[in-house]
N, C-alpha and C positions, 0 to 999 in steps of 0.2 A: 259225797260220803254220807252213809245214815247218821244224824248223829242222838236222836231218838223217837222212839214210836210212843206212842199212848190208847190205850183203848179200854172202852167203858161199854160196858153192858152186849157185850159180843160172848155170845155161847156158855160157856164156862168161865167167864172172864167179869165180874162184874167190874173191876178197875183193877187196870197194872200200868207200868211205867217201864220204860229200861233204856238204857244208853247207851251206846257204843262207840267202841274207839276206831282209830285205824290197824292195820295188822289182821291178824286172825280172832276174829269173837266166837266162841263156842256156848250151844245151846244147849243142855239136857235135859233128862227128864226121864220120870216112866213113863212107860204108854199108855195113851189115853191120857196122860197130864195136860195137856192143852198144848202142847208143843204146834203141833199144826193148826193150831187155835191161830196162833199169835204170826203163823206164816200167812195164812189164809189173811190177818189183819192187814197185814203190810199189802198183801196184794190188790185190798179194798182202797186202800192207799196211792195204790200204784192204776188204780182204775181198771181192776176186775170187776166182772160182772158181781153184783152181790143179790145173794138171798135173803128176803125179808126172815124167814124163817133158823136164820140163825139169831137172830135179837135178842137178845137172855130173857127169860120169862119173868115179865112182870116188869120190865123196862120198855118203855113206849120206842127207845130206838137205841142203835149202839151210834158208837160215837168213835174212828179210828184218825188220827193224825198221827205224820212221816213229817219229820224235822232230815232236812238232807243243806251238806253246805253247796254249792255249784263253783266251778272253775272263775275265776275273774275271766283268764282269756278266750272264753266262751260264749260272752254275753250274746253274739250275732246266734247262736243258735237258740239262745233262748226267744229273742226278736224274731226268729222263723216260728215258734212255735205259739209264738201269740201271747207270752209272757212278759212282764214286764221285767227287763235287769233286778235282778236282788244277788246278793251271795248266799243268803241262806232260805231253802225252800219250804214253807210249810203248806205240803198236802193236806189234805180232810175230807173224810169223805163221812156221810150221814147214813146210817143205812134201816128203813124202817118206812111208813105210808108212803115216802118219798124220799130219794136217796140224794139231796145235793152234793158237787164237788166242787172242790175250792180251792186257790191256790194261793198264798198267801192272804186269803181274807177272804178274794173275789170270787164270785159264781162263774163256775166254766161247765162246761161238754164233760163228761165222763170220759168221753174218746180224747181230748183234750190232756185231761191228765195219763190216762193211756199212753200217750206218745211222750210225755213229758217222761211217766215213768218208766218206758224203754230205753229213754237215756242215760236212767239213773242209774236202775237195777239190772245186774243180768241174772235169773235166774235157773236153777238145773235141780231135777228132780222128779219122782213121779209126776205124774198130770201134768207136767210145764211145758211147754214149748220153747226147746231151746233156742237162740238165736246163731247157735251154729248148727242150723240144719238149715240156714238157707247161703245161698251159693254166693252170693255177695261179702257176708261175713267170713265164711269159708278164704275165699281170696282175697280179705283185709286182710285178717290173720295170717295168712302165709306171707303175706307181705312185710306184717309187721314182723315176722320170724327171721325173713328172710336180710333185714336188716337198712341201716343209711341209705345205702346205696338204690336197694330197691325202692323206698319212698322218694327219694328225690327221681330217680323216673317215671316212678306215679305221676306227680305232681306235674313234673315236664309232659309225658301222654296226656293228663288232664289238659292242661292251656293247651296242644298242640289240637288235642280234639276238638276245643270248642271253639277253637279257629276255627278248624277246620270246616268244622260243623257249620259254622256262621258265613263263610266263604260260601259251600257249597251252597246254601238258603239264596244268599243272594244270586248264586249263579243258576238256579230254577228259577227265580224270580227275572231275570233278567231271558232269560228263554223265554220264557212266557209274556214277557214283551217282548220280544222280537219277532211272537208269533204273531202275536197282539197287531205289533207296530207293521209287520208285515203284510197285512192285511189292509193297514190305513193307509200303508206306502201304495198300495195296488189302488185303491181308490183314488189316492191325491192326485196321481198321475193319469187317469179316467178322467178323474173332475178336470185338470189343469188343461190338458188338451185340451176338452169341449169347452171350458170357459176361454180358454186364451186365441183359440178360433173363431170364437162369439165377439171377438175385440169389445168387448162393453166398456161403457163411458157411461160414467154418474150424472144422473140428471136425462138421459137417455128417453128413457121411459115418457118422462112428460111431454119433453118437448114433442116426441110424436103424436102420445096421444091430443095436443093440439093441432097438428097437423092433417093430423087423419080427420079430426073436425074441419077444419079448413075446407080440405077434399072430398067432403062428403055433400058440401053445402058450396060446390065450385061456382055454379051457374049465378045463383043468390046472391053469393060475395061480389061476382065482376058486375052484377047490375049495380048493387046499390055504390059498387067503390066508383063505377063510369058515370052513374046520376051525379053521385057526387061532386065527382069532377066537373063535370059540366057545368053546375050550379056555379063553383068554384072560378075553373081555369075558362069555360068557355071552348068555342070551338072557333072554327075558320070561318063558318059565316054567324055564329051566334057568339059574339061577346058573352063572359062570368062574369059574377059578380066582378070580381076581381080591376077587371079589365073596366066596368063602366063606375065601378070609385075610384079608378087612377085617371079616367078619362076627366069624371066631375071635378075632380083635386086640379085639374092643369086648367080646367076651365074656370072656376070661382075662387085661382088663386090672388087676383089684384083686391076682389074685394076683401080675402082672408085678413088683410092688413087692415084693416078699418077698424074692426070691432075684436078687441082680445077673447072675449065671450066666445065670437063665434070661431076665432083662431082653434082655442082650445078645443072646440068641435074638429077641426081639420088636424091637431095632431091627432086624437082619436082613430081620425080614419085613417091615417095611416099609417097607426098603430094595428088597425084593421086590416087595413092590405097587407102590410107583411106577412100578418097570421093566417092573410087567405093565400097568399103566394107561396106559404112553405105549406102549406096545406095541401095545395093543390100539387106540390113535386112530391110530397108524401103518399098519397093518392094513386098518383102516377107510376112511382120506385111501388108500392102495392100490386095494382097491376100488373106491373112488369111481371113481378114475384111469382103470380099465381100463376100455374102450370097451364098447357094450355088444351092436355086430356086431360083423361084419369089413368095412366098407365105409374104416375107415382103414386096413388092411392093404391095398387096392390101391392109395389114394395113394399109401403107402409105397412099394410095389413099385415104382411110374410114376419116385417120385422117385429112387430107387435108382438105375434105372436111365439115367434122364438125367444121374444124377453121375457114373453109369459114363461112359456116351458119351463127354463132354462131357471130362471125364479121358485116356480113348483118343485122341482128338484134340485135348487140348493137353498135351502133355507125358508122361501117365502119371499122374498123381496128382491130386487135386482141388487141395492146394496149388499143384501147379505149374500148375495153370490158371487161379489166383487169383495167381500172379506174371505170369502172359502178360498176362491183364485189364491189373494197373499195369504194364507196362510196355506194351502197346496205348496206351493214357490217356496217356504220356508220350512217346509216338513221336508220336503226332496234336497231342498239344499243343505238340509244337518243328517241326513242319509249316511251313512256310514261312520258316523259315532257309536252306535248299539255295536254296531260290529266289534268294533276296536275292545268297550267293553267285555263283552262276551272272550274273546282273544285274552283280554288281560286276568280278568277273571275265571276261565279255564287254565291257565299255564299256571297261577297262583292257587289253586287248589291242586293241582298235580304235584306243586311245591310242596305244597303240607302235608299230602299222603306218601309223599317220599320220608320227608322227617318224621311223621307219625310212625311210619311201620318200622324203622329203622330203631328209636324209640322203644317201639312196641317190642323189635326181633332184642336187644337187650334185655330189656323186662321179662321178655318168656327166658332167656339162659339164666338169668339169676332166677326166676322163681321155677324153673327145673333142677337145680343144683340145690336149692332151699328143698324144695317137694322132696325129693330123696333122703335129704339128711332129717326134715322132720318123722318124716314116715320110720324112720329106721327108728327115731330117738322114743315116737311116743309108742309104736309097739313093744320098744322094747320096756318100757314104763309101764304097759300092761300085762305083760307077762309077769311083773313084779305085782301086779294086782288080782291075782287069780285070774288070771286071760291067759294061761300059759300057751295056747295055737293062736292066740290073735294075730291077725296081719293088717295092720293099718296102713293105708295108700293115699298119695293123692294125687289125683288125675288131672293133668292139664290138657284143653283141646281147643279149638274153634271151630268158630260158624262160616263157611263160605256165603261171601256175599258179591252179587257181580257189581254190586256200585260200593262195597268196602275198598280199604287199602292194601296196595299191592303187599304181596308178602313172598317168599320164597318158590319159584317154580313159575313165578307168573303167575298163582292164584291169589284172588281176594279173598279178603276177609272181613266180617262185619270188627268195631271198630266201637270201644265207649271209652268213656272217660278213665275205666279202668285199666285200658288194652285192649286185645284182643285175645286173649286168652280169658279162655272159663275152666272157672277150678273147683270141684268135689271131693271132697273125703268119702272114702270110702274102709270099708271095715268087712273083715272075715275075721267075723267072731270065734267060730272052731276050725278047726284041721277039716280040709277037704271042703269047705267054705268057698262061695265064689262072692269074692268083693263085692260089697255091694252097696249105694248111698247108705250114710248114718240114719236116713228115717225107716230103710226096711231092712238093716242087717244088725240094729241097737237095740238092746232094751234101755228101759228106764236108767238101774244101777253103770250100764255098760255105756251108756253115752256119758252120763257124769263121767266117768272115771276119762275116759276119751276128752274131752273136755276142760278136764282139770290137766291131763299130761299138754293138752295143745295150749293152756292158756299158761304155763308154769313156762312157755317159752318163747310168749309175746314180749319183745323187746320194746313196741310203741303207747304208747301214753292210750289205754283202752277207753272208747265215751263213757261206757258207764264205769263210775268208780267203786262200785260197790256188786259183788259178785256171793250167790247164797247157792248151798250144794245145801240138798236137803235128805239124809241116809244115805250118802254118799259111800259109806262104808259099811252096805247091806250086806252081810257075809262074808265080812273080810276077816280075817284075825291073822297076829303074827306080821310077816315080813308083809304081805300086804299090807296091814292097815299101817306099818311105817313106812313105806312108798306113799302112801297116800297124805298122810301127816307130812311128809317131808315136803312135797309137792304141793299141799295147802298153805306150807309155811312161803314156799317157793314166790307160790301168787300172791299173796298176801305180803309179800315186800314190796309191791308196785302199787297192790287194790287193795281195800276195804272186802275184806272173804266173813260172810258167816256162815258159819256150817253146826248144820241139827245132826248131831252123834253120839251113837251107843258105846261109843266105843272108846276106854280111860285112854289107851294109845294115842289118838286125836284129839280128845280132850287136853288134855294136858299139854299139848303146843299150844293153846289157844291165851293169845294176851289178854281177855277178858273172857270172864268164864261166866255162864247166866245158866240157872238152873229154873226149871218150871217143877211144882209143887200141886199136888191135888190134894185138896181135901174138903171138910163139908160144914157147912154154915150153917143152919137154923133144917136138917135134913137133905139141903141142896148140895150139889159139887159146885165146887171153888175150886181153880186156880189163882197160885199165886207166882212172882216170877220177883227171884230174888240174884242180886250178884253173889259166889260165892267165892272164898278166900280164907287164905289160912289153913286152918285145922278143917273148915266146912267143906275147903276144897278135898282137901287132902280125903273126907270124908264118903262127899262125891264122885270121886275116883274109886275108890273102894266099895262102891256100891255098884259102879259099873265094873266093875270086875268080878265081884261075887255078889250080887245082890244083896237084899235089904241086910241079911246076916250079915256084917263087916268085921270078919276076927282080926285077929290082928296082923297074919299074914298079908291081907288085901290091902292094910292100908301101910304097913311097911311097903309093899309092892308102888303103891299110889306115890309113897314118899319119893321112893325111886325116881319114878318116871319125871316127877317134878325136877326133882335135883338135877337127873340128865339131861331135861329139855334147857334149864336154865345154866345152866353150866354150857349151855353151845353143844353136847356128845351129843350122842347117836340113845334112842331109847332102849331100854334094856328089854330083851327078848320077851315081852308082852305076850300074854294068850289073851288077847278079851275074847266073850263071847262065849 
């Protein structure tokens, strides 16, 4: 709720102040008083674009701050909008070489306070952009018309939606692994064949590429391992070594006893023989060994080379092709998991677009049953406004979608957090009128008034609490302009309503009355903006009724309207205008 503006050195305005309550606040003024001075402030406030060239002459800059309280159980929306928690908001906006904005103190974005002050304010009026001409607000509103019952299956379609929503995310994501993984499954089983064909054994590799040296150098190795030997073991007619230290040992063994010195010499040797004895059967089991062509030197070669391959194409190494192998064997062995997934996560999303639509097919009977009764309530509220052919409608329909939620007949429907159903107002402003959205069948006075009949019968708690009709009552006089009074009073039981009026009819409801003043300072125009009350009120009704002449009729008249609006009656047959 506003609870006051301040502004200094903006157009006509060198300094004003004013406050407001909850209820109905009303604005007057004559024309050209600055009335829309001080609107145009609020909307610097609210983070409109501003023109350096409104600055009051001779003031280096104007200066506009909005005092607004905020809901306590709101605080998450202000945390969305980059705000710190406060309950009471102060706006500022500088306007002049450089225009800073600020919100309780701190420098922000203009766009910033923008959004802050679409929550605050709803504004209606020439040049304004209502926020029920778009199609979202359009179907809050019906909803909040339409009552309890309607929000709480709001709320139930929202959770079901973003289930749902969340569901179906995973279940493309899990497709797309399974294309994925389908793809790895064809390879593992590629790989796993040719690896487990290839029987490979770690350490493989080396041991042949020793071998194949072996075999390559066969003739080489059997000379020097049979010189060897020779040397060693000896033959049939040439004694080895071996054979002629065992012989000397059996022959110098009486003297061995004589001398310990030289004993110690004969263990040596044959400490010697034995080394040349297992030598020589080493030597020997060698020999044996070595092949006796080269017909294994080309399996070698075949195998080598298939360990090469076989290495080049999985990974680089033979080990690493021996980790592909187990880890093939364990991709194929957890094979039909995804599936299971996919199965679980299909049947669980066809779940939720059963209760989604079903959800939704309620939500459209109650906001069809709500759509007819408001349509009838607020044309007929216009007809009491000077719109005597209007016919106001609103339209419900959906979007087919082939990946939406099933809906009646077997067709889809797209599907948001709202439902499925999308909702427009629509207006034929004369007779023989073809309905048409409020942005091409309204004027300016004609959407206000439209606006004020659909907000007079919003039952739900509106974001912005503070709502401003600005000549709302452009040419009304008589029972119109108390249609209009009544139904300002109507919204102004729930919201914070300011409303800028000609007319003593609407005046005169208003719980706080603010009158704009022009006059002139040292040859300049000034505005001033004073509350008025009492006799002053009484006075300014009477002026809105008959102009600056106030005889005494007019303000007898004024006395009236006060007495009847406070008294709880009905106003007495008024002519403003």
């Amino acid at each position: 709720m506003l609870l006051e503006l301040r502004v200094r050195g903006l157009a006509v305005i060198e300094a004003a102040q004013c406050e407001f309550e909850g209820g109905l606040n009303v604005l007057t003024g004559e024309t050209g008083s600055g009335k829309s001075v001080l609107l145009s402030a609020l909307g610097l406030a609210l983070g409109d674009r501003g023109d350096p060239q409104l600055v009051r002459q001779g003031a280096e800059r104007a200066l506009v701050s909005a005092t607004f309280t905020w809901p306590e159980d709101q605080t998450e929306q202000l945390a969305a909008l980059g705000v710190a928690p406060a309950e009471v908001l102060v706006l500022t906006r500088e306007l002049g070489p450089r225009s800073p904005a600020r919100i309780n103190g701190g420098l922000v974005p203009a766009s910033q306070l923008r959004d802050l002050g679409e929550r605050l304010v709803e504004r209606h009026g020439q040049g304004t952009a209502s926020r029920w001409l778009r199609e979202a607000d359009q179907r809050a509103g019906l909803d909040g018309y339409a009552g309890v019952r309607a929000m709480e299956l709001r709320a139930a379609v929202a959770e079901l939606e973003r289930h749902h929503r969340l569901v179906a995310q995973q279940l493309a994501a899990a497709r797309d692994r399974n294309l994925a993984e389908a793809s790895q499954l064809a390879m593992a089983r590629s790989d796993l064949a040719e690896l487990e064909a290839a029987r490979l054994v770690p350490g493989e590799g080396d041991r042949l590429h020793e071998e194949r040296e072996r075999l390559l150098h066969l003739a080489r190795l059997r000379e020097a391992a049979e010189g060897l030997r020779r040397v060693v073991a000896g033959s049939e007619s040439d004694p080895g070594a071996a054979d002629a230290i065992a012989a000397q040992l059996q022959a110098g063994r009486p003297a061995f006893a004589i001398d310990p010195e030289l004993d110690r010499s004969r263990s040596q040797a044959e400490d010697a023989l034995a080394v040349l004895r297992d030598l020589g059967l080493q030597l020997g089991s060698y020999l044996e060994r070595l092949p006796l062509d080269q017909e294994r030197l080309q399996e070698v070669e075949e195998r080598l080379q298939q360990l090469e391959r076989l290495a080049r194409r999985h990974g680089g190494s033979l080990d690493e092709a021996i980790r592909r192998r187990e880890a093939a064997r364990q991709l194929l062995a957890a094979e039909g998991a995804l599936g299971l997934d996919l199965r679980e996560l299909g049947a669980q999303h066809e779940e939720l677009a059963g209760r989604l639509a079903a959800c939704c097919q309620l939500l459209t009977a109650i906001r069809s049953g709500a759509a007819a009764q408001l349509a009838a309530e607020v044309t007929g509220d216009l007809h009491q406004m000077l719109m005597p052919a209007a016919d106001f409608q609103v339209q419900l329909w959906r979007d087919e979608d082939p990946e939406g939620v099933p809906g009646p007949g077997g067709v889809r429907y797209r599907v948001s957090v709202d439902g499925w159903d999308r909702v427009r107002f629509l207006l034929a402003a004369n007779r023989g009128d073809v309905a048409r959205p409020l942005t091409e069948a309204a004027s300016g006075g004609e959407l206000s008034r439209v606006v004020l009949a659909v907000l007079a019968r919003l039952s739900i708690r509106a974001e912005a609490q503070t709502v401003i009709f600005d000549e709302i009552d452009e040419g009304l006089g008589g029972e119109a302009a108390n249609r209009v009074g009544d139904l300002l009073l109507q919204v102004a039981s729930q919201r914070q309503v300011i409303c800028v009026t000609h007319l003593a009819t609407i005046a005169a409801r208003g719980g706080r009355h603010l009158r704009v003043r022009k006059g002139e300072a040292q040859g300049r125009s000034l505005s001033h903006l004073e509350v008025v009350e009492g006799e002053a009120r009484v006075d300014e009704l009477a002026r809105l009724l008959a102009g600056e002449a106030t005889p005494t009729a007019a303000r007898s008249h004024a006395s009236e309207l006060l007495a009847a609006v406070g008294a709880g009656g009905p106003s007495p047959g008024a002519t403003d205008g």
